[in-house]
C-alpha positions, 0 to 999 in steps of 0.5 A: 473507496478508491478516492476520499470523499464527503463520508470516507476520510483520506487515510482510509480510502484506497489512495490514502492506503498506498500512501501509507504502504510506500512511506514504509517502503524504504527498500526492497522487503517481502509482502508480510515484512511490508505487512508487519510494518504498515498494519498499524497505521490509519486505514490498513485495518485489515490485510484486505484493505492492505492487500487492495492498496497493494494491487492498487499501487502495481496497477498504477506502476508505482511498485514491482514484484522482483524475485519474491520482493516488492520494490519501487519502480524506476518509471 
């Protein structure tokens, strides 16, 4: 689920997800500004799944959570 595989296809595994969530990620926004921007797109189906690309993504470092915004980080 986190990677594409033979039956799941990129833009609905976990890492097609985040992928999707960071090209909408021009600037500092809150989560459901974030939400409102990505729910249409291939894969984020559903605020779970838009949820686990989230987490993904900080678990990784790519984005922080700073004063009630997510923003990318300078790592």
């Amino acid at each position: 689920m986190i990677l594409p595989t033979k039956h799941i296809a990129p833009p609905f595994s976990i890492l097609g997800i985040g992928g999707n969530i960071l090209k909408k990620m021009t600037h500092s926004q809150s989560v459901t500004e974030l939400w409102e921007k990505t729910k249409e797109e291939d894969g984020v189906i559903s605020f779970e799944r838009f949820t686990l690309g989230l987490s993904f993504l900080f678990s990784i470092g790519v984005i922080e959570f700073d004063q009630g915004l997510l923003v990318r980080s300078n790592k």
